[in-house]
N, C-alpha and C positions, 0 to 999 in steps of 0.2 A: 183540736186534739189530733195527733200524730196518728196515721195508720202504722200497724206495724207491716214491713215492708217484706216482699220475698222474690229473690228473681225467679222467674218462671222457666222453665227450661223444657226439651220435649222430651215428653209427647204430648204435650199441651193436654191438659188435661185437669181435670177439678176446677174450671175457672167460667166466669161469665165475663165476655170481655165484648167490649164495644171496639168495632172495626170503624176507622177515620171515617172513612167515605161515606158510609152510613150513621156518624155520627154528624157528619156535618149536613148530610140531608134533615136529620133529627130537629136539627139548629134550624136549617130553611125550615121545619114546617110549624116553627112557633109561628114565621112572618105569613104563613098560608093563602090567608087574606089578599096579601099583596101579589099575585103570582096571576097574571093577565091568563083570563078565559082562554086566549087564543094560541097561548104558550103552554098550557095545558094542556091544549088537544093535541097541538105537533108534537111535542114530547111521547106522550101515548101511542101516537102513531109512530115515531122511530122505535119505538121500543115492541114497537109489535113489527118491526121489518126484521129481516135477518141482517148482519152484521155484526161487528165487536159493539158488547157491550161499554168494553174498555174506553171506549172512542165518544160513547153518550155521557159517560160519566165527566169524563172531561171537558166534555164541551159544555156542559151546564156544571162546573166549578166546585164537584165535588170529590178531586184532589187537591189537597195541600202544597203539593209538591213532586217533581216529576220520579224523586225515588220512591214517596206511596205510589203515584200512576203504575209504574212498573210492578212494585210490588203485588199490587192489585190484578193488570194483566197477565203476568205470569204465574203466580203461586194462586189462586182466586181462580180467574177463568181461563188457565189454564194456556195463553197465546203462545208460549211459547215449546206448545205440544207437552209439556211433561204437566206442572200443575200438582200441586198438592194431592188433589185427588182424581188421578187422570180417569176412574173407571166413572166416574158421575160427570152430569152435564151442567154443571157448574154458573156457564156462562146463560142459559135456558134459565135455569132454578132462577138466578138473580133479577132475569130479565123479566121472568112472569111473575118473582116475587117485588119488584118495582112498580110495574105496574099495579098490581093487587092494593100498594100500599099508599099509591097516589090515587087508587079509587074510594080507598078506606079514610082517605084524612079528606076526601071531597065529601064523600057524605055525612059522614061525621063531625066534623069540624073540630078535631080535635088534635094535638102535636104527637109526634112518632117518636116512640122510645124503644132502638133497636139494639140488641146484644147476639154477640157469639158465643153458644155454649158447646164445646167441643169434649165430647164423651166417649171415652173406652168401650163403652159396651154399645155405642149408637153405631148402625151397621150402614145409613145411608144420609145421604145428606135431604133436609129439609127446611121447609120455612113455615112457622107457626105463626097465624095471626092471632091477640085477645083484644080484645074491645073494651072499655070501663068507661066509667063515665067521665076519664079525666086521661087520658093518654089509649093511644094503639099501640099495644107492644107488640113490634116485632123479634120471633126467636130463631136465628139460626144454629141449628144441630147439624156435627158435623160429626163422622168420625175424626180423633185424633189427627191432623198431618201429618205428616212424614217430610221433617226437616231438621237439618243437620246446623246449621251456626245460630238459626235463629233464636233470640232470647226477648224478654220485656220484663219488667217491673211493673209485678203486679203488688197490692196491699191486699190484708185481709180487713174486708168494709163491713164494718161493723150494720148498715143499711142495709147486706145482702146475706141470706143465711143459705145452706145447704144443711138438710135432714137427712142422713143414710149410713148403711150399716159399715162395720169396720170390717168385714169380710167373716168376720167369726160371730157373727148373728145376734152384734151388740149393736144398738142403735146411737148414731152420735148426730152430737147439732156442734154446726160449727161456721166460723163466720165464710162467707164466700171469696171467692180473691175476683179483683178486680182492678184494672189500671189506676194508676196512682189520679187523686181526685183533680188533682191539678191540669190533667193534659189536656185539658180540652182544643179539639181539632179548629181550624179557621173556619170562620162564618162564610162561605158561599154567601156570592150576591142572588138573586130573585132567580131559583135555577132555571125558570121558564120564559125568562126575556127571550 
């Protein structure tokens, strides 16, 4: 069954959206099992050195393609000094929230399912962990970006809802928008070779 489609335009806003980079780690951590002791611990250990996070992410295969990498480094963590959101520490948040999430799926043993929920009324940027007995959801809140050409095709999925008020103190339920089902990001090989 067809979503119904809507393009997204800014201020980003009313959607939960899964960002590549992190959905293709989502993908590495069904294989979790397979990801050597010892390529776990170095990992951890660059990510706890200071340096671009940009640079980790690439080298364990969690861009698609060199125009996400970019995407990612500049708008994301900000490398090329402006960034989405220049007043927060973006490239920190990610770095501690990576690790967090490589500690969550070691003890747990269970796959990472990550989304970006970008909110008008969210004043700073954050990373939420939940634990279930069947996935770690990771949530990043963000305020709104601030950008000008960028667009995507989002659907509204009927698998995700939003409950909240229409501003005039009526309550609505309505299906949540989210990337069209089909994108799914490229499999990363074992990111911890």
């Amino acid at each position: 069954m067809p979503y119904p489609a809507r393009v997204l335009e800014p201020p980003f806003d009313e959607a939960l959206l899964g960002l590549g980079f992190l959905r293709a780690l989502d993908r590495a951590s069904k294989r979790r099992r397979d990801w050597p002791e010892e390529g776990v611990q170095r990992l951890l250990r660059i990510l706890k050195r200071p340096g671009s996070l940009g640079d980790v992410c690439e080298r364990f295969g969690l861009f698609a393609n060199e125009r996400e990498a970019r995407h990612v480094r500049e708008d994301w963590f900000g490398e090329n000094g402006k960034g989405w959101w220049p007043t927060q520490p973006m490239e920190a948040l990610f770095r501690k929230g990576m690790t967090r999430a490589i500690e969550l799926l070691r003890a747990h043993d269970l796959p990472l399912a990550s989304y970006w929920r970008p909110g008008r009324g969210t004043r700073r940027a954050q990373i939420t962990f939940a634990v279930s007995p069947h996935q770690i959801t990771l949530l990043i809140s963000t305020p709104p970006p601030r950008v000008r050409a960028a667009r995507g095709r989002v659907v509204a999925n009927p698998k995700v809802w939003v409950i909240t008020s229409d501003g005039r103190q009526r309550v609505v339920s309505r299906a949540g928008l989210t990337p069209t089902p089909d994108d799914e990001p490229h499999l990363p090989s074992i990111p911890c070779v």
